[in-house]
C-alpha positions in Angstrom: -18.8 143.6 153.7 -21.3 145.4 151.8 -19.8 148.2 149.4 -19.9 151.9 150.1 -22.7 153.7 148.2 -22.4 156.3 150.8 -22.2 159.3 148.0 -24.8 157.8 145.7 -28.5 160.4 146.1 -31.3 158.7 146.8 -33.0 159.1 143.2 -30.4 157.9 141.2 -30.7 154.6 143.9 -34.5 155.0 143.1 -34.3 155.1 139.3 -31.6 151.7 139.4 -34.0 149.9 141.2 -36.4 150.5 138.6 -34.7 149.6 136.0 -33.6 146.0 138.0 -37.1 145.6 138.2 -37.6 145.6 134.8 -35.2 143.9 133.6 -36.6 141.0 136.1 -40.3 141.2 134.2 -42.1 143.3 137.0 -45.0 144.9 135.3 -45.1 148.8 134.6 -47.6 149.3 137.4 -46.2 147.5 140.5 -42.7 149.1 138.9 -44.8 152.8 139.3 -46.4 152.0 142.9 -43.0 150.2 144.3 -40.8 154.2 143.3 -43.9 156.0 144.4 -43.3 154.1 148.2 -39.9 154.9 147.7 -40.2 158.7 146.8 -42.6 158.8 149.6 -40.0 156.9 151.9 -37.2 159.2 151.1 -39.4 162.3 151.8 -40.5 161.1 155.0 -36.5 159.9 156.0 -35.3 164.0 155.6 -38.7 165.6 156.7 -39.9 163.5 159.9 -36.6 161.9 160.5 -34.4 165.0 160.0 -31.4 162.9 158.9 -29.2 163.2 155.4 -29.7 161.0 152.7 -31.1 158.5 152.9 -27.8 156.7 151.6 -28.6 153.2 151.4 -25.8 151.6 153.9 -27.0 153.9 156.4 -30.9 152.7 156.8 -32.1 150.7 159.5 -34.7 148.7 160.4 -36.2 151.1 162.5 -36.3 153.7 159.4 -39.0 151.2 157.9 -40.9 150.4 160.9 -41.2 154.2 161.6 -42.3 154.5 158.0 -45.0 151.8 157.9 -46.3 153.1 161.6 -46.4 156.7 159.7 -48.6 155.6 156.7 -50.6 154.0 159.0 -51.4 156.0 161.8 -51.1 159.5 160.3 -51.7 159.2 156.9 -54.6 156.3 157.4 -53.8 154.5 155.0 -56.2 151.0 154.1 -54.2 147.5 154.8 -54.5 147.2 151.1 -52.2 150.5 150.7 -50.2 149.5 153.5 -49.3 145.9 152.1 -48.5 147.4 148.9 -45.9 149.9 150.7 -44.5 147.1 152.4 -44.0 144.5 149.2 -42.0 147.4 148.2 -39.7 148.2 150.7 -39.0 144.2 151.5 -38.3 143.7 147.4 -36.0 146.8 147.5 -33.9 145.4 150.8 -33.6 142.4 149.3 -32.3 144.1 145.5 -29.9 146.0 148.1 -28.0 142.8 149.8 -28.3 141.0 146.2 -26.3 144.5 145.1 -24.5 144.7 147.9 -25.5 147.7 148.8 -26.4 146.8 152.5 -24.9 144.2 154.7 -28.4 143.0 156.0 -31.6 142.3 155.1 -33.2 145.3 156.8 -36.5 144.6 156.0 -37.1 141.1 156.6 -39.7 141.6 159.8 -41.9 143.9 158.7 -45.1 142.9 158.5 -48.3 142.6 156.7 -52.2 143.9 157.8 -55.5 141.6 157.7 -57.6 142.7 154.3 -61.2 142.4 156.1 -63.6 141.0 153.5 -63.9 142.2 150.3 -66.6 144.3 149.5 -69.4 143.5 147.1 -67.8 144.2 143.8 -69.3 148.1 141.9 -69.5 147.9 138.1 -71.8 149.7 135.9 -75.0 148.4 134.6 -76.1 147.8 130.6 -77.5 151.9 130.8 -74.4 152.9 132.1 -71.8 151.3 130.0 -74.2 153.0 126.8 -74.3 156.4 128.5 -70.4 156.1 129.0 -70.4 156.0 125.5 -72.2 158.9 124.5 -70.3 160.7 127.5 -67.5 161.2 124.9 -67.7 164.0 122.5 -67.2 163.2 119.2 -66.5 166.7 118.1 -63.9 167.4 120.3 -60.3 167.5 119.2 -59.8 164.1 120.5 -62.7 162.8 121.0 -62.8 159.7 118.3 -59.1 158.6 120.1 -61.1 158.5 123.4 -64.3 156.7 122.2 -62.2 153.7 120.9 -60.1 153.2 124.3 -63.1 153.7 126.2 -64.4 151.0 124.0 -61.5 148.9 123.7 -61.6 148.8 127.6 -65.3 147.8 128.0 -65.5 145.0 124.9 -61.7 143.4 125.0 -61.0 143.9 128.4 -57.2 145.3 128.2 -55.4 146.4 131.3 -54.5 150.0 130.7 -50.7 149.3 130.5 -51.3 147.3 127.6 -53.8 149.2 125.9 -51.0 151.8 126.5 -47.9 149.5 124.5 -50.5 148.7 121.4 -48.8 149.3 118.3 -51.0 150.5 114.6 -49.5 147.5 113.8 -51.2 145.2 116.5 -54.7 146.0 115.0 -55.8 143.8 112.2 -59.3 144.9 111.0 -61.2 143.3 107.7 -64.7 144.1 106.7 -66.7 141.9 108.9 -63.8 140.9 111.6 -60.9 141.3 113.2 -58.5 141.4 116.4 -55.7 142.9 118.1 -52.3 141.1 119.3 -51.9 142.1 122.7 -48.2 141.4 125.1 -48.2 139.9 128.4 -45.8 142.8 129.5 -44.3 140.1 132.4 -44.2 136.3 130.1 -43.7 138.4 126.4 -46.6 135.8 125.5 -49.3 137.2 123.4 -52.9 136.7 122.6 -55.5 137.5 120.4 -58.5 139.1 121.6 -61.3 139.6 118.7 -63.0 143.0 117.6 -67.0 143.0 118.1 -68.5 145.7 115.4 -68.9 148.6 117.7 -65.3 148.2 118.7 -64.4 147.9 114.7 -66.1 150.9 114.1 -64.6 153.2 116.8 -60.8 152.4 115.5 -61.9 152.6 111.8 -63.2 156.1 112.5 -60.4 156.9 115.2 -57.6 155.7 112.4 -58.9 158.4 109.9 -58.0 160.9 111.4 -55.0 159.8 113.2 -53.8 158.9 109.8 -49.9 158.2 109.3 -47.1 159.4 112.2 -43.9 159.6 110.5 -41.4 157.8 112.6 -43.6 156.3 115.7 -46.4 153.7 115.7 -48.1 153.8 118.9 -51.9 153.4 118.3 -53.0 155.8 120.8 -51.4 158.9 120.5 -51.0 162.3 123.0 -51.9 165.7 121.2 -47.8 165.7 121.0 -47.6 162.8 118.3 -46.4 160.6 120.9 -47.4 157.3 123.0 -50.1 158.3 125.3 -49.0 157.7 128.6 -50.7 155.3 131.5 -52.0 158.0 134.0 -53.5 160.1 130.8 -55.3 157.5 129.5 -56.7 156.7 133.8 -57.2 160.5 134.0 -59.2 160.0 130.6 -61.4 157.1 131.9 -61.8 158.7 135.2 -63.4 161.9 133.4 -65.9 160.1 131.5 -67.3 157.6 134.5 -67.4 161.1 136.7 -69.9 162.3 133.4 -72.6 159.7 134.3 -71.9 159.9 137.9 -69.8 156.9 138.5 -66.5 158.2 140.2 -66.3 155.6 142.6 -64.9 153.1 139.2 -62.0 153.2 137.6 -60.5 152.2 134.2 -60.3 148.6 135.8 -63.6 148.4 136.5 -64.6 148.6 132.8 -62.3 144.8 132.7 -64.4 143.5 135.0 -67.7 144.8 133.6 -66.3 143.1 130.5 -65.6 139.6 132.4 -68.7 139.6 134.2 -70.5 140.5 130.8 -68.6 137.9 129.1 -69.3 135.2 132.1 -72.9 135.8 131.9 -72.9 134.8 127.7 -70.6 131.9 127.9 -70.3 130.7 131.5 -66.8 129.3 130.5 -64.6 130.9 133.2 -61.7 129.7 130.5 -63.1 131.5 127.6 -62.9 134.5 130.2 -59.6 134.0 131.4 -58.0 133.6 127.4 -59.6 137.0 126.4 -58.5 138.8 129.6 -55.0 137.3 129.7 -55.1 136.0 133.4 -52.3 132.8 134.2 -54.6 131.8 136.6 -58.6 130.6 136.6 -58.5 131.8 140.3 -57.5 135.3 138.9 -60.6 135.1 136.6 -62.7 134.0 139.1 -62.0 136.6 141.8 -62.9 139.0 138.8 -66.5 137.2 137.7 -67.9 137.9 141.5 -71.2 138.5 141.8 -72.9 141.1 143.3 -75.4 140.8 146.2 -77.9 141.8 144.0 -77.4 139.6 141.7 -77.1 136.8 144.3 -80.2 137.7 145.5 -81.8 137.6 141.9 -80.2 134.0 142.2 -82.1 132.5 145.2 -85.0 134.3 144.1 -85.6 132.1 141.1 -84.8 129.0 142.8 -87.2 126.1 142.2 -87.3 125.6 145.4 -88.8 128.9 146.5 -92.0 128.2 147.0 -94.5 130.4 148.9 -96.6 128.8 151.8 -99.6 129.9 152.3 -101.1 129.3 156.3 -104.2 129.7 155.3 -103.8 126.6 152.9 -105.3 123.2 153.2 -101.8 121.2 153.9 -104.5 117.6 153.8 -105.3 115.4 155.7 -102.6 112.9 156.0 -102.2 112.1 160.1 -99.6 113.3 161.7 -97.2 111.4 164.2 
C-alpha cells in the first residue's frame, strides 16, 4: 500500500524529486528540463483539469495522457519536445512507486513520437566565429568576462553547465601554455582540455580585472560577486550570435563549431571525443556531421569526376 502524501503541495514534491535526481548523477540540465515538465504539468492539472493538487496518490494515467495530447495538439510542440516531456514524467512515476508514493506505475504506457530526419546541421563559418568575437564590447562593464566564455566555448568546447561549475582554481595558465580541469558533472571524472593563445589571452585580461573575490571562487562571476548562473551565461551567447545575425544557434552550437573545426585538423574522431568529454565515439560522431555543403564540396573533388565531353573523339576501338 503506497503511503499517504495526500497533504504534501506539489512544489515541495517537485523540488524532492530534484534533489533524488541529483543525488542519482542526472546532469543539471535534464534536472532543469525534467521540473520545467513538471511545473508545466501541475499548471495544466488545476487550470485545464480543474482538480486540487495535484497530490501525488491521486494522479492517474489518464492525467498524463491528457497532458502529452495537450502539448501536442494545442501547444504544437516538436517530437523532440514531446519525448523530452515524456522521459520526465515516466522517470518521476517510477521515483514515485520506488518512494512509495503511488501504488502503480502510472506512467508506464505512454509513449514516444518518430524524430523525422535530422536536419543538416547550422554552424557558423571562419568570418562568423571572428565577427562573434568582435561582437563583444570590450569597454563595457563586463565585457572582458564575456569575451573569454565566448571564447572558451568556441576553442575548448565546454558544455555551458560546466563552463558554469569552473573554479579560478581550475585554470592553470603559464607563459606560452596552459589548460583548464574540467568535471564530468554525471562520472565526477575530469579532463584536461588545453588553452590555444587567443583563449590565454582573453582569461589573462578577463582575471585582471576580476581580481580576488573574498570568500567565493567561481571563475565567471554575475555583477553580484557570485557564480554566474546557466541561463545568464545562454542569454549572454544568445545576444552576441543575434549581433552578427545568427539567432537560429545557440551556445551549443559554438561545441560543435569547435568539433567540426577540430575534426577537420586532426581527423581523429578520438582526439575530438577526449577534448569534448563525450563517453561515446557515436556521441562525437553525431556532432562532426557534415553539412550538405560540405558534402557537396566532397564529391566535387572526387578523382573520379571527370567531365565528358560529346563532342570528344572517344577512338576508335569497335564496339560489340
Amino acid at each position: 500500500m503506497a503511503k499517504s502524501r495526500f497533504p504534501n503541495p506539489w512544489p515541495e514534491i517537485v523540488a524532492q524529486f530534484e534533489d533524488y535526481l541529483h543525488h542519482r548523477g542526472k546532469s543539471t540540465e535534464s534536472i532543469t528540463a525534467y521540473a520545467s515538465t513538471l511545473k508545466s504539468f501541475g499548471k495544466f492539472y488545476r487550470k485545464e483539469l480543474k482538480k486540487p493538487g495535484p497530490y501525488v496518490s491521486k494522479l492517474q494515467e489518464t492525467d498524463l495522457h491528457v497532458f502529452i495530447e495537450h502539448v501536442r495538439s494545442t501547444k504544437r510542440f516538436a517530437a523532440t519536445s514531446i519525448n523530452r516531456a515524456v522521459s520526465a514524467l515516466r522517470n518521476f512515476s517510477r521515483y514515485a512507486l520506488e518512494k512509495q508514493l503511488h501504488k502503480r506505475d502510472i506512467a508506464r504506457d505512454l509513449r514516444t513520437y518518430f524524430v523525422g530526419p535530422a536536419k543538416s546541421p547550422s554552424r557558423i563559418n571562419t568570418a562568423e566565429s571572428r565577427r562573434l568575437v568582435t561582437a563583444v564590447n570590450l569597454n563595457a562593464q563586463n565585457g572582458r568576462r564575456d569575451l573569454a566564455m565566448v571564447q572558451m566555448l568556441m576553442q575548448c568546447g565546454l558544455r555551458v553547465g560546466e563552463m558554469h561549475r569552473l573554479s579560478v582554481n581550475d585554470v592553470v595558465l603559464h607563459r606560452t601554455s596552459g589548460h583548464i580541469r574540467v568535471r564530468d558533472e554525471k562520472t565526477r571524472a575530469e579532463r584536461v582540455v588545453p588553452l590555444n593563445t587567443s583563449v590565454r589571452h582573453a582569461l589573462r585580461e578577463y582575471l585582471k580585472i576580476r581580481g580576488e573575490i573574498p570568500g567565493t571562487d567561481p571563475l565567471f562571476v554575475s555583477q553580484r560577486g557570485g557564480r554566474i548562473s546557466i541561463k545568464t551565461i545562454q542569454y549572454l551567447i544568445k545576444k552576441y550570435l543575434c549581433i552578427i545575425g545568427r539567432q537560429d544557434l545557440s551556445a551549443r552550437d559554438l561545441r560543435r563549431h569547435l568539433a567540426c573545426g577540430l575534426y577537420a585538423k586532426t581527423h581523429n574522431l578520438p582526439v575530438v571525443q577526449q577534448v569534448l568529454g563525450h563517453r561515446s565515439l557515436a556521441t562525437t560522431a553525431r556532432y562532426v556531421q557534415a553539412t550538405e555543403e560540405e558534402i557537396q564540396a566532397a564529391l566535387e573533388q572526387l578523382s573520379e569526376n571527370i567531365y565528358h565531353n560529346e563532342s570528344q573523339d572517344i577512338g576508335d576501338e569497335p564496339l560489340d
